[in-house]
PDB file of N, CA, C and O in Angstrom:
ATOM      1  N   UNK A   1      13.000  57.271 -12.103  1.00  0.00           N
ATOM      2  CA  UNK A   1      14.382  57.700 -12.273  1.00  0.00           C
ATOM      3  C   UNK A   1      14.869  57.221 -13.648  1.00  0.00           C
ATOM      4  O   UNK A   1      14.688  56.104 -14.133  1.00  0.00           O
ATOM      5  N   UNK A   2      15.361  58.011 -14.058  1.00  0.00           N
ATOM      6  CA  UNK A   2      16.289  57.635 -15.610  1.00  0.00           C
ATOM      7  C   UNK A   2      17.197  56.933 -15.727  1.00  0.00           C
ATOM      8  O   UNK A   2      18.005  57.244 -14.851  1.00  0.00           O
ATOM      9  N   UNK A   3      17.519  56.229 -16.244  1.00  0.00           N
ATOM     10  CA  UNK A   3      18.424  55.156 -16.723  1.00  0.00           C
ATOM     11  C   UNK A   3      19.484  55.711 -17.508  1.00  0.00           C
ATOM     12  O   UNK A   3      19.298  56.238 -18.605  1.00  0.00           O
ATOM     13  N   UNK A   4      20.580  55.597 -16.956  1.00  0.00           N
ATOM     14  CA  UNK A   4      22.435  55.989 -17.716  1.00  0.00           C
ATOM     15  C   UNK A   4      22.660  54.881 -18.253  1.00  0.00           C
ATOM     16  O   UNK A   4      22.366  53.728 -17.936  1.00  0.00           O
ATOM     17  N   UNK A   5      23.531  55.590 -19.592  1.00  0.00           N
ATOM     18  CA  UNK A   5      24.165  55.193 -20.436  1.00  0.00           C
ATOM     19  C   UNK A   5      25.909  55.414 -19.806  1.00  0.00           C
ATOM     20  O   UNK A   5      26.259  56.352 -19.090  1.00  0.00           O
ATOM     21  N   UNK A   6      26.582  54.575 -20.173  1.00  0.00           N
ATOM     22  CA  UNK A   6      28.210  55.465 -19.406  1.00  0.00           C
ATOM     23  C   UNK A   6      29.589  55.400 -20.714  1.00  0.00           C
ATOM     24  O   UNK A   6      30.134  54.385 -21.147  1.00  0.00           O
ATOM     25  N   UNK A   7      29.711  56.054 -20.886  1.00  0.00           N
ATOM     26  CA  UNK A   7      31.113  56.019 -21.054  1.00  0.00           C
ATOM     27  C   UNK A   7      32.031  56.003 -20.309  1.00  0.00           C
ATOM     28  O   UNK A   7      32.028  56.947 -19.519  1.00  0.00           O
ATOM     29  N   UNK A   8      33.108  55.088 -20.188  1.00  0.00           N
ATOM     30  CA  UNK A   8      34.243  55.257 -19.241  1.00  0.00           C
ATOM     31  C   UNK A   8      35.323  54.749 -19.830  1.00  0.00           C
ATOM     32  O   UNK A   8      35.318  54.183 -20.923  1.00  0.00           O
ATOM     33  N   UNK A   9      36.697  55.017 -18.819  1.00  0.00           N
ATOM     34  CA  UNK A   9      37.573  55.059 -18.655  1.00  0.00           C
ATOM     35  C   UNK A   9      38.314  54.058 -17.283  1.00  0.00           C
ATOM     36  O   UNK A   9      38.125  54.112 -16.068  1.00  0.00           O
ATOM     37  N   UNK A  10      39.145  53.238 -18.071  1.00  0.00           N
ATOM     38  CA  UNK A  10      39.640  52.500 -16.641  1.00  0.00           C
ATOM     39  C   UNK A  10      40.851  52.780 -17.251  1.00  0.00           C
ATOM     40  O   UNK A  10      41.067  53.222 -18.379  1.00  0.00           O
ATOM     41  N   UNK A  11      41.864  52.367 -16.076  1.00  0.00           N
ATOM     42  CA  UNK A  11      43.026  52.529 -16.176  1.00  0.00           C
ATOM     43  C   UNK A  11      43.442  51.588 -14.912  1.00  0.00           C
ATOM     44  O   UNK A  11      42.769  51.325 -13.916  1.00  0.00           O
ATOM     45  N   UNK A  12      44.981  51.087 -15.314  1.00  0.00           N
ATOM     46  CA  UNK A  12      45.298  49.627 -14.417  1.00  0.00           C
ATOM     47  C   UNK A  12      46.043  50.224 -12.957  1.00  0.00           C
ATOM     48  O   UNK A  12      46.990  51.009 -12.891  1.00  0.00           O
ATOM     49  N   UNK A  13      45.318  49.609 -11.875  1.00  0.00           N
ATOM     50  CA  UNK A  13      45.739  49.992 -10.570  1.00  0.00           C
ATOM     51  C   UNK A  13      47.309  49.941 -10.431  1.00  0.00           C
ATOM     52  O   UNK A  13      47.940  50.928 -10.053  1.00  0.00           O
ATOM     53  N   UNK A  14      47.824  48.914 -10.706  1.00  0.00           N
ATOM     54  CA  UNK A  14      49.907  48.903 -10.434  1.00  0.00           C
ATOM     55  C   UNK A  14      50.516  50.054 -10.584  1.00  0.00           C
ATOM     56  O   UNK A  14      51.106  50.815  -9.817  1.00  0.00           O
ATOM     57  N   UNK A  15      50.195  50.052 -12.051  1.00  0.00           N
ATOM     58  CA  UNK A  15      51.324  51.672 -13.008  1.00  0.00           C
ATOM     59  C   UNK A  15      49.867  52.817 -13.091  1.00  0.00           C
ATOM     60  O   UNK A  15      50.039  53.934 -12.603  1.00  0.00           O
ATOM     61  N   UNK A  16      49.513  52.732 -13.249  1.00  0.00           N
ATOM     62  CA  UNK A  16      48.216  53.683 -13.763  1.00  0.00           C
ATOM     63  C   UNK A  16      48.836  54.304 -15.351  1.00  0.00           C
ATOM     64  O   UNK A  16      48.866  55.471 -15.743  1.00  0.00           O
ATOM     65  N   UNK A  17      49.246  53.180 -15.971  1.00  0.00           N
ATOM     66  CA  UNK A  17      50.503  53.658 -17.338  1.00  0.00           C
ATOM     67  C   UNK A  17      49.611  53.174 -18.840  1.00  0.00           C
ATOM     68  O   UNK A  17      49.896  53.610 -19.955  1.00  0.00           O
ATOM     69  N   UNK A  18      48.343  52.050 -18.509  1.00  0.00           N
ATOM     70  CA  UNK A  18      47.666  51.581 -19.136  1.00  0.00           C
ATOM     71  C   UNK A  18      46.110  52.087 -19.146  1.00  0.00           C
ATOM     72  O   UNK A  18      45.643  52.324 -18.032  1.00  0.00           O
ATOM     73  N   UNK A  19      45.298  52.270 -20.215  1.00  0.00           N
ATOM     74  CA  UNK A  19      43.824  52.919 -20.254  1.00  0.00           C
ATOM     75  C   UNK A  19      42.771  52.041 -21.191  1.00  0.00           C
ATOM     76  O   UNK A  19      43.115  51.432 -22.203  1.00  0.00           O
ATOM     77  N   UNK A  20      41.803  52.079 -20.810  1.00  0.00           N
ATOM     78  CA  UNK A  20      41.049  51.690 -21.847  1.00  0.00           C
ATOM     79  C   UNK A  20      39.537  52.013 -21.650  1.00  0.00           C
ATOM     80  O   UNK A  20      38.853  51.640 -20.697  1.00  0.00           O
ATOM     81  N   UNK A  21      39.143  52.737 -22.663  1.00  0.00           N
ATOM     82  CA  UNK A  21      37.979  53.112 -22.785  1.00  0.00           C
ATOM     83  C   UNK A  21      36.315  51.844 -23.651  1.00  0.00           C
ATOM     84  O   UNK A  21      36.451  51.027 -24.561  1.00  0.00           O
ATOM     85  N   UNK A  22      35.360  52.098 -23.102  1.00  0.00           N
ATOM     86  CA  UNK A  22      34.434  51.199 -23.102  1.00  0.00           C
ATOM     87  C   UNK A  22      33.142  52.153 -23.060  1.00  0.00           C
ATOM     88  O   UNK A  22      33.227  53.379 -22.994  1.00  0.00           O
ATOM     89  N   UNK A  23      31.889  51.409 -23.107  1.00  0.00           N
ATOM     90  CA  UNK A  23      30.510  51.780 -22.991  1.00  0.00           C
ATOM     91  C   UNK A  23      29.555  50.540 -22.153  1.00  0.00           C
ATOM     92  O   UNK A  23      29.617  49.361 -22.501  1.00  0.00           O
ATOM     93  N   UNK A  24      28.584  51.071 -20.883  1.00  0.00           N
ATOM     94  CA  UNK A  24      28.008  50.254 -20.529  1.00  0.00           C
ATOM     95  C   UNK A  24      27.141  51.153 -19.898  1.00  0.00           C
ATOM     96  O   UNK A  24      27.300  52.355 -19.685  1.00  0.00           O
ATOM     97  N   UNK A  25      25.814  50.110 -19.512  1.00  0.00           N
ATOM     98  CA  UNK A  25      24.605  50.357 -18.787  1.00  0.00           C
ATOM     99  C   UNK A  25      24.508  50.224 -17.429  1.00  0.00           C
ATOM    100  O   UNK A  25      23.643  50.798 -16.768  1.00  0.00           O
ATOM    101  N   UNK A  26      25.414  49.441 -16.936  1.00  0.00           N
ATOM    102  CA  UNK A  26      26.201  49.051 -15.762  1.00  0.00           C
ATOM    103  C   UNK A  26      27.596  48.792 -15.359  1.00  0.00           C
ATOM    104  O   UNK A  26      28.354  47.859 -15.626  1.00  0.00           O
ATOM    105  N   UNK A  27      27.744  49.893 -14.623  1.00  0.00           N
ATOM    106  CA  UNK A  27      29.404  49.630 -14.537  1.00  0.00           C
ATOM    107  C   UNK A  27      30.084  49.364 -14.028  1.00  0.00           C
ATOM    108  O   UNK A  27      31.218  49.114 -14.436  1.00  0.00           O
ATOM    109  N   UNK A  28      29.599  49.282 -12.633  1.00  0.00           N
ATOM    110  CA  UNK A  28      29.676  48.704 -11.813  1.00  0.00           C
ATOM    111  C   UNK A  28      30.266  46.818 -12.099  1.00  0.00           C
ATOM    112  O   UNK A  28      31.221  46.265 -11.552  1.00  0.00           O
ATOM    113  N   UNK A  29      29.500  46.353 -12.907  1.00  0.00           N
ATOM    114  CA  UNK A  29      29.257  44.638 -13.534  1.00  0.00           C
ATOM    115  C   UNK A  29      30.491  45.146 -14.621  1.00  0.00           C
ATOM    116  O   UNK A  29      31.676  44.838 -14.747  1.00  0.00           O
ATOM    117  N   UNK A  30      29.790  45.864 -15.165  1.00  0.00           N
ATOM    118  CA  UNK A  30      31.573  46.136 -16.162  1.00  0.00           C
ATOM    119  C   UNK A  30      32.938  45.859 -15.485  1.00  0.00           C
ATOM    120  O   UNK A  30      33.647  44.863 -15.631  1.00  0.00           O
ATOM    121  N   UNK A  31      33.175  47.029 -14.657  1.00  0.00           N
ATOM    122  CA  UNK A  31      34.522  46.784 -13.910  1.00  0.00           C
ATOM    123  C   UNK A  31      34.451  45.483 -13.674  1.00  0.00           C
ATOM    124  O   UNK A  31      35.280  44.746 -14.207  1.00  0.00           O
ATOM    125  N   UNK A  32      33.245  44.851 -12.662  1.00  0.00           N
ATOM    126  CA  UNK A  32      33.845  43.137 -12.527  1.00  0.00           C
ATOM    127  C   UNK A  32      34.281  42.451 -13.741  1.00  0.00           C
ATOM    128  O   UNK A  32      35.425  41.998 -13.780  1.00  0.00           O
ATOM    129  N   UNK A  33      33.507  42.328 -14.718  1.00  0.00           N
ATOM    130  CA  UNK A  33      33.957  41.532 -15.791  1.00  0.00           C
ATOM    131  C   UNK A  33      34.884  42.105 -16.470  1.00  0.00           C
ATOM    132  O   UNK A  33      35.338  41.161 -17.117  1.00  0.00           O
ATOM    133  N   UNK A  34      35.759  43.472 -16.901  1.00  0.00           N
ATOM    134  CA  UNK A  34      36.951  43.366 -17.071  1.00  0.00           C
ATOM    135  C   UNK A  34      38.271  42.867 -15.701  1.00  0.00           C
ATOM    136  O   UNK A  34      39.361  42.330 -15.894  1.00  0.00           O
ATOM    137  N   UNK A  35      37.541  43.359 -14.164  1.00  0.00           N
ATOM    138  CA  UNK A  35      38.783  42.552 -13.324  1.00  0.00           C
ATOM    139  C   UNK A  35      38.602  40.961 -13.530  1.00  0.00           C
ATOM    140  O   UNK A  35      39.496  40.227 -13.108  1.00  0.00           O
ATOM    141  N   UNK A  36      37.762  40.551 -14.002  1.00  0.00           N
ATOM    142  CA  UNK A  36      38.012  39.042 -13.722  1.00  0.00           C
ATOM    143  C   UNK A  36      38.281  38.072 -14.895  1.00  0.00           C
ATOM    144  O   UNK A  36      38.005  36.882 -15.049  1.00  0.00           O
ATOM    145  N   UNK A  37      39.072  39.212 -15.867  1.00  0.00           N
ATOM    146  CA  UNK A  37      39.395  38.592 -17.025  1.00  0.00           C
ATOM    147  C   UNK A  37      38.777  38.451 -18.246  1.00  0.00           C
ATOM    148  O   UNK A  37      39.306  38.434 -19.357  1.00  0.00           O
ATOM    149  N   UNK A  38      37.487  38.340 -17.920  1.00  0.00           N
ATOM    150  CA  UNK A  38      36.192  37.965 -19.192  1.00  0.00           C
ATOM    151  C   UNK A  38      36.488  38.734 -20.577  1.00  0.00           C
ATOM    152  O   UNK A  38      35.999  38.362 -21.644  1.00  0.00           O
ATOM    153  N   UNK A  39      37.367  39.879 -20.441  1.00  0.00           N
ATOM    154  CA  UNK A  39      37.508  40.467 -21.687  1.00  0.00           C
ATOM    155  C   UNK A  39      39.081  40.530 -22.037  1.00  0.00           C
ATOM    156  O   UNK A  39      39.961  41.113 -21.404  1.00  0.00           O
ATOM    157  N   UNK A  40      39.184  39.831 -23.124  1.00  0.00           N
ATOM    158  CA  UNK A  40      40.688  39.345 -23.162  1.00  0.00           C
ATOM    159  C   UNK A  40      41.382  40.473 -23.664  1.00  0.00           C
ATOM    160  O   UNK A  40      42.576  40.204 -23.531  1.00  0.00           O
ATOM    161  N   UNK A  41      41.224  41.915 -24.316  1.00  0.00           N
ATOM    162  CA  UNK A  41      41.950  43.007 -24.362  1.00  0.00           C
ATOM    163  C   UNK A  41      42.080  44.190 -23.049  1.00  0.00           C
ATOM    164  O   UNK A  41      42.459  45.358 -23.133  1.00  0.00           O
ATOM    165  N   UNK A  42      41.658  43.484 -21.926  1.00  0.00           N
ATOM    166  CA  UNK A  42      42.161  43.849 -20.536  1.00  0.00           C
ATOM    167  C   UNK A  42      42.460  42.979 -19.632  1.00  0.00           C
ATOM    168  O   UNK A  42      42.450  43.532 -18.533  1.00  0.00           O
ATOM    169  N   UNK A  43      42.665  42.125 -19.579  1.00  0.00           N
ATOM    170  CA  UNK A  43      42.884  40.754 -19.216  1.00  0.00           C
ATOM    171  C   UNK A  43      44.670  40.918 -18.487  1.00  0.00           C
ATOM    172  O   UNK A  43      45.085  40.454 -17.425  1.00  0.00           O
ATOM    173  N   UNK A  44      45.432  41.764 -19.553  1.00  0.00           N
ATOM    174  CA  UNK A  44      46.575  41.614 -18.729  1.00  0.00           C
ATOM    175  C   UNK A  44      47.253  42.330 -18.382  1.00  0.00           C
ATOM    176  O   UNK A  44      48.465  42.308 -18.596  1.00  0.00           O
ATOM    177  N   UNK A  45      46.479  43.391 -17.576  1.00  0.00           N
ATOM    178  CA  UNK A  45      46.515  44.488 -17.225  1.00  0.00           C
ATOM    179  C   UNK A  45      45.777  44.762 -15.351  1.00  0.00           C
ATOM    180  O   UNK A  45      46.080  45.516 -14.427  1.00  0.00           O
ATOM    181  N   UNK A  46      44.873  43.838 -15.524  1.00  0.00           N
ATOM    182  CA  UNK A  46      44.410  43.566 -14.414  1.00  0.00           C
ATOM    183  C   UNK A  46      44.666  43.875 -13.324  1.00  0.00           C
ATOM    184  O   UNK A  46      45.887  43.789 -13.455  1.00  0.00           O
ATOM    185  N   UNK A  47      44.538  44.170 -12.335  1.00  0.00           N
ATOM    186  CA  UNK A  47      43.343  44.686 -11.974  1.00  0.00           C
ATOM    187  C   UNK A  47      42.883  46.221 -12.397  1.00  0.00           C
ATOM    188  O   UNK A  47      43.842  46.931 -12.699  1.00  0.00           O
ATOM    189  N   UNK A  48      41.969  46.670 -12.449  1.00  0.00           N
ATOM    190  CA  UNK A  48      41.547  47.972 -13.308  1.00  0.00           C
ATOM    191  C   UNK A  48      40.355  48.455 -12.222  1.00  0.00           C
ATOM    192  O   UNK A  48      39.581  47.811 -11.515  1.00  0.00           O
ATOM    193  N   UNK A  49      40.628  50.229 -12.471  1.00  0.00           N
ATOM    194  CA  UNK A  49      39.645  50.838 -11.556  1.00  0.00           C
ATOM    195  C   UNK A  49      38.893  51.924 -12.725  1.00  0.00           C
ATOM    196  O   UNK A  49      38.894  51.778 -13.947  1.00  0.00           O
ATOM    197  N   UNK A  50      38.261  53.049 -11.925  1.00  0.00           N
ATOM    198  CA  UNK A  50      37.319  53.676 -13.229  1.00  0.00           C
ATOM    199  C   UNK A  50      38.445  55.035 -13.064  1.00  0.00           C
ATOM    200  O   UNK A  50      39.050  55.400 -12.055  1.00  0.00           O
ATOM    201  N   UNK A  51      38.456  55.427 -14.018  1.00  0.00           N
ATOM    202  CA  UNK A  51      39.377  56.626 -13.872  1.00  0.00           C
ATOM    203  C   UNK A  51      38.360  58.000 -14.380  1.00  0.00           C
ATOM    204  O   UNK A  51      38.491  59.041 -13.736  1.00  0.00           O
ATOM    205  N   UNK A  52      37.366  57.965 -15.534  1.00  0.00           N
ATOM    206  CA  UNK A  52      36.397  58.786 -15.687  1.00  0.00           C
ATOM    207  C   UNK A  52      35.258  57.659 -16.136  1.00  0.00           C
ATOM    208  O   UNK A  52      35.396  56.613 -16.771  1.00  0.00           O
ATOM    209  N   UNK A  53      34.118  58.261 -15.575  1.00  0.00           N
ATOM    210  CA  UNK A  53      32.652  57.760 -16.031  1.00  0.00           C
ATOM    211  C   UNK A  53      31.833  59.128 -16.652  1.00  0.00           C
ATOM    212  O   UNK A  53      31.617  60.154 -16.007  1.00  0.00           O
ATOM    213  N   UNK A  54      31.531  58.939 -17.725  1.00  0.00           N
ATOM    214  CA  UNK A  54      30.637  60.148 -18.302  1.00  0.00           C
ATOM    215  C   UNK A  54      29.056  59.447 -18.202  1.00  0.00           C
ATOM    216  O   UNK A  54      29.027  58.246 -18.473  1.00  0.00           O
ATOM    217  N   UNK A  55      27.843  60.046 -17.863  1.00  0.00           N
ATOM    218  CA  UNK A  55      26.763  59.256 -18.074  1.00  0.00           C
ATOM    219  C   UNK A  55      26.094  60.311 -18.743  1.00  0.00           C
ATOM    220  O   UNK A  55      26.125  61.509 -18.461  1.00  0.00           O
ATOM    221  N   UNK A  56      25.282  59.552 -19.964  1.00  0.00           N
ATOM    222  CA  UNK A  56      24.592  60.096 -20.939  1.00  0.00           C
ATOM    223  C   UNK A  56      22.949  59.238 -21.289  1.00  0.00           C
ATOM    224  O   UNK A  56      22.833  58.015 -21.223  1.00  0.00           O
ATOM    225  N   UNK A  57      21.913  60.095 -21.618  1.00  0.00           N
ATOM    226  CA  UNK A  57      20.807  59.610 -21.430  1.00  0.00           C
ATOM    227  C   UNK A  57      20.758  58.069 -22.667  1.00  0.00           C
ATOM    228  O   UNK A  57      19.898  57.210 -22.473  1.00  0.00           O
ATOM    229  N   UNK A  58      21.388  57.976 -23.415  1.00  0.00           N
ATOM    230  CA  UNK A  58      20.924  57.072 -24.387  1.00  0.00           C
ATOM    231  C   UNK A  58      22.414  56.067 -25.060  1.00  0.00           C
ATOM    232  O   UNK A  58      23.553  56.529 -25.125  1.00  0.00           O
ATOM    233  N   UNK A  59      22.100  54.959 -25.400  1.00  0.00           N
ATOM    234  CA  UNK A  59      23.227  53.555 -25.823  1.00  0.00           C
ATOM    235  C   UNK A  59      23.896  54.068 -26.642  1.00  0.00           C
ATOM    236  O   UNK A  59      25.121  54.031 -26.528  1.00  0.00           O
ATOM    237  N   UNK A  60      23.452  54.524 -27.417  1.00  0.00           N
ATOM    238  CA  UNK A  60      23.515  55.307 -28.899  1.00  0.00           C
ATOM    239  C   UNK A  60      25.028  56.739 -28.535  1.00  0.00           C
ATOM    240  O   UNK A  60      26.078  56.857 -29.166  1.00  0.00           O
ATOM    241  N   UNK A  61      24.627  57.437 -27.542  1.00  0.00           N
ATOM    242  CA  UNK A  61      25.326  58.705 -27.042  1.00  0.00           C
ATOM    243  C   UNK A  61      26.906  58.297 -26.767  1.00  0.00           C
ATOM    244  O   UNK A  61      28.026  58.706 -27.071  1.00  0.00           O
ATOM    245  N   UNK A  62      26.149  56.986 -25.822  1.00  0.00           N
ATOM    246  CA  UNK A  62      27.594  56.469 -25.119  1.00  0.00           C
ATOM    247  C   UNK A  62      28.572  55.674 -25.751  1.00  0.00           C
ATOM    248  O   UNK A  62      29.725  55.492 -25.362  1.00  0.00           O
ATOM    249  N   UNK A  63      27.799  55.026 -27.169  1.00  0.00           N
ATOM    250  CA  UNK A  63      28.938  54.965 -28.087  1.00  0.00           C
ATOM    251  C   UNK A  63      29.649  55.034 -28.971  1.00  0.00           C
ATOM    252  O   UNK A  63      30.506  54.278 -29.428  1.00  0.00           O
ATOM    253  N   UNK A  64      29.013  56.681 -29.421  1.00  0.00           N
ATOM    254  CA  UNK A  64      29.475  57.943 -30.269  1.00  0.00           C
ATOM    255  C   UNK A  64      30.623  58.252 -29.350  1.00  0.00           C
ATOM    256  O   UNK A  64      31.776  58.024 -29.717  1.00  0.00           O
ATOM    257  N   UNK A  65      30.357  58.754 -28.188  1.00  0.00           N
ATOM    258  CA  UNK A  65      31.311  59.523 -27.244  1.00  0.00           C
ATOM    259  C   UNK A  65      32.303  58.001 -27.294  1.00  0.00           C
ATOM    260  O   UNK A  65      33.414  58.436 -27.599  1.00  0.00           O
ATOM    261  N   UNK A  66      32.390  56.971 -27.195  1.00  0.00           N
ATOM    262  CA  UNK A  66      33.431  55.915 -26.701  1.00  0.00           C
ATOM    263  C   UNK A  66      34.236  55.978 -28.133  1.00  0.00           C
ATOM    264  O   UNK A  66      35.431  56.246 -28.012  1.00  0.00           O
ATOM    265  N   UNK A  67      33.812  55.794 -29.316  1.00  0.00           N
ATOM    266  CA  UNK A  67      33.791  55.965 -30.767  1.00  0.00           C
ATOM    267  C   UNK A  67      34.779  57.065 -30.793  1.00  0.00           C
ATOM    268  O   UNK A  67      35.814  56.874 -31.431  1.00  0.00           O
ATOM    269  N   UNK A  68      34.565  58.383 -30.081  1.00  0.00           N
ATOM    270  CA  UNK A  68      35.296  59.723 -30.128  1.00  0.00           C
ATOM    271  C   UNK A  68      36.699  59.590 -29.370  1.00  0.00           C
ATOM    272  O   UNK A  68      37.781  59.551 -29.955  1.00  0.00           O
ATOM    273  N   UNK A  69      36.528  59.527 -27.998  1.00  0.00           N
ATOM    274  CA  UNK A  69      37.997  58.655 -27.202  1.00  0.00           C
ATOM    275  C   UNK A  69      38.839  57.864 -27.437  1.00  0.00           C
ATOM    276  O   UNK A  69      39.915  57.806 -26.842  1.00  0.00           O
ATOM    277  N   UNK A  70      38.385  56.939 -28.579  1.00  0.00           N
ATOM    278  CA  UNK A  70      39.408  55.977 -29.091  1.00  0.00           C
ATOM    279  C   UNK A  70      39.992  56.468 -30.415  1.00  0.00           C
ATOM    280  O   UNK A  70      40.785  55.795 -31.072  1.00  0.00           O
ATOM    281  N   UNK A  71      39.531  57.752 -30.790  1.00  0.00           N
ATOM    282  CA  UNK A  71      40.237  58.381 -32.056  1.00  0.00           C
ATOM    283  C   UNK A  71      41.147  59.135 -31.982  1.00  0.00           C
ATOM    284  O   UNK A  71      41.004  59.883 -31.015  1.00  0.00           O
ATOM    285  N   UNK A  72      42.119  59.333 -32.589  1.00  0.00           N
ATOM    286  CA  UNK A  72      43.497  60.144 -32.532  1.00  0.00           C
ATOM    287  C   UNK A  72      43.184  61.665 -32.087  1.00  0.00           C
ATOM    288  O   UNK A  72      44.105  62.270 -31.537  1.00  0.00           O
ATOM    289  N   UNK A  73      42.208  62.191 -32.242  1.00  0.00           N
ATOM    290  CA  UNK A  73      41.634  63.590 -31.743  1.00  0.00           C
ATOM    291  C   UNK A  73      41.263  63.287 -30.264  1.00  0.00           C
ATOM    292  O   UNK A  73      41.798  63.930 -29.362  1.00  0.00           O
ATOM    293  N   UNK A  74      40.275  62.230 -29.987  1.00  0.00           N
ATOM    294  CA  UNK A  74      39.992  62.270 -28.854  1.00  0.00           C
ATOM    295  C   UNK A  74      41.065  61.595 -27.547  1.00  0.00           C
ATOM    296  O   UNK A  74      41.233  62.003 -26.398  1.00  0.00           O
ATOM    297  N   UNK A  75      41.598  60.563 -28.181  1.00  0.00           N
ATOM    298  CA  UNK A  75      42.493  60.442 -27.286  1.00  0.00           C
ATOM    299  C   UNK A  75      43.462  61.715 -27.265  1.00  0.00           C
ATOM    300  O   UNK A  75      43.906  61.789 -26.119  1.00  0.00           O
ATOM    301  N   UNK A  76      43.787  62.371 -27.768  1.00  0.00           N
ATOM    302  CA  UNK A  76      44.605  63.698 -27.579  1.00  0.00           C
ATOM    303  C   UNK A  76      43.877  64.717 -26.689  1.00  0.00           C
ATOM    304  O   UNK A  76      44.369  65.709 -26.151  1.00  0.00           O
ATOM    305  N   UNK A  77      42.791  64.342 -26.646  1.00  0.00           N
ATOM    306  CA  UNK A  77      41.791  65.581 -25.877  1.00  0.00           C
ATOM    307  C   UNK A  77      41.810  64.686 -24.708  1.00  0.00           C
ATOM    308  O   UNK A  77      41.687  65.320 -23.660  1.00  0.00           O
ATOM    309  N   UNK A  78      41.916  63.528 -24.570  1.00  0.00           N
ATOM    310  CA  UNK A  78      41.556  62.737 -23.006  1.00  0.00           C
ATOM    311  C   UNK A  78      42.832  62.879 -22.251  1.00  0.00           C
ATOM    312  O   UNK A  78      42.686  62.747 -21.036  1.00  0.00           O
ATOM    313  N   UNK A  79      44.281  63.160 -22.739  1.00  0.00           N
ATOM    314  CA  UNK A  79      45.339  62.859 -22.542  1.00  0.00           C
ATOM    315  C   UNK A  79      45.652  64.108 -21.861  1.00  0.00           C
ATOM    316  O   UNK A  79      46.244  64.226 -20.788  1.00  0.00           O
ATOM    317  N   UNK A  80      45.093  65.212 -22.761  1.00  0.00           N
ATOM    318  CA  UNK A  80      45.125  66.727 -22.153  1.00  0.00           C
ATOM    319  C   UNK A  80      44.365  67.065 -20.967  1.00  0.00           C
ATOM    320  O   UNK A  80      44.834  67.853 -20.145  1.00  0.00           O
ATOM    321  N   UNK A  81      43.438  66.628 -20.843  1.00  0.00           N
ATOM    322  CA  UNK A  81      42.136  67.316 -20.157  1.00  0.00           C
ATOM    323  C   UNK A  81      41.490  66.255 -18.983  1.00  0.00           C
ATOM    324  O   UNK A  81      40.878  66.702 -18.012  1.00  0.00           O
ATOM    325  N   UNK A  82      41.688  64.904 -19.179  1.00  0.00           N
ATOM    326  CA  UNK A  82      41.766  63.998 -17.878  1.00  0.00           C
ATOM    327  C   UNK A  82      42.778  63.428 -17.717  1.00  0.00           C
ATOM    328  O   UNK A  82      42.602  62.228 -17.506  1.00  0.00           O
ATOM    329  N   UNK A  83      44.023  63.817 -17.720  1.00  0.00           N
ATOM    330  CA  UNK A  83      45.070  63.462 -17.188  1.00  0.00           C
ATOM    331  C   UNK A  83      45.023  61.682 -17.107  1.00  0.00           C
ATOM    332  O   UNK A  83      44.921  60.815 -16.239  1.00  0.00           O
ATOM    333  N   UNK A  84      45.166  61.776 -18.577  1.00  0.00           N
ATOM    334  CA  UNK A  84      45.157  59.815 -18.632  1.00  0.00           C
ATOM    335  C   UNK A  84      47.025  60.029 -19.062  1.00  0.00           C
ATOM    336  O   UNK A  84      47.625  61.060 -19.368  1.00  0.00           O
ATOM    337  N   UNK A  85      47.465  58.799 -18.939  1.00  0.00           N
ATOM    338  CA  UNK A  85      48.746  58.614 -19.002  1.00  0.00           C
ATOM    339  C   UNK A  85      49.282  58.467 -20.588  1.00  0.00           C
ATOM    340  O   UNK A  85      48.655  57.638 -21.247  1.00  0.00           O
ATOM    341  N   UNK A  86      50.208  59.070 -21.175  1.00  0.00           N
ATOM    342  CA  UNK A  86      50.544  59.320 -22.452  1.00  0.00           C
ATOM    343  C   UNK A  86      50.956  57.642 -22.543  1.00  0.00           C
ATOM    344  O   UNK A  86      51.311  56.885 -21.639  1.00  0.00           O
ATOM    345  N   UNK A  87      50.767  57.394 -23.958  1.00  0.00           N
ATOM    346  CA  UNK A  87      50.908  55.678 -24.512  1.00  0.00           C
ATOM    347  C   UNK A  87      52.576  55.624 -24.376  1.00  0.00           C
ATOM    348  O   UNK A  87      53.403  56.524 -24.522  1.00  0.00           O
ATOM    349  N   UNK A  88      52.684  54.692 -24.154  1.00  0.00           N
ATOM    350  CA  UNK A  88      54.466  54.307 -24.000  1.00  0.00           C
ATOM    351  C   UNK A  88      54.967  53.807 -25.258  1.00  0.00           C
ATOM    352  O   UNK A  88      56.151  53.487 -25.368  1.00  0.00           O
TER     353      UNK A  88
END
C-alpha cells in the first residue's frame, strides 16, 4: 500500500472562525500535537478538528499545495470552494 502525503486544513471547534493550514505524513499525530499545544501558532485556538485533508503521493506535493493555501490566491480559492470562514 502507498504511503500519503496530506495537506490539511483545521479549523477551531468553539467558533469554527479560525483556520490553519499544514503538511504531514500523519495526521492523525498531527491533530494531537496541534490539540495539545506543541505548536505555539495554534496553541490558542485549541481545540482543532480537520476541516479538509487532501492526500498526495509525495512530501514535496504536499508542500507546494500547503505553500499554495497560504497565498493570497489560494486562500481566496479555499474561502470560495471549501467553505473555510472569511479572516475577521
Amino acid at each position: 500500500m502507498p504511503s500519503f502525503h496530506y495537506t490539511y486544513i483545521l479549523w477551531d471547534t468553539a467558533t469554527h472562525s479560525h483556520f490553519y493550514v499544514g503538511h504531514t505524513a500523519d495526521l492523525k499525530a498531527q491533530l494531537a500535537t496541534h490539540n495539545t499545544g506543541h505548536v505555539p501558532h495554534t496553541s490558542k485556538y485549541a481545540p482543532w478538528e480537520i476541516h479538509t485533508a487532501i492526500a498526495v503521493q509525495t512530501e514535496e506535493q504536499a508542500e507546494k499545495l500547503e505553500r499554495y493555501l497560504k497565498s493570497h490566491s489560494g486562500r481566496e480559492w479555499a474561502l470560495k470552494h471549501l467553505a473555510l470562514p472569511a479572516p475577521s
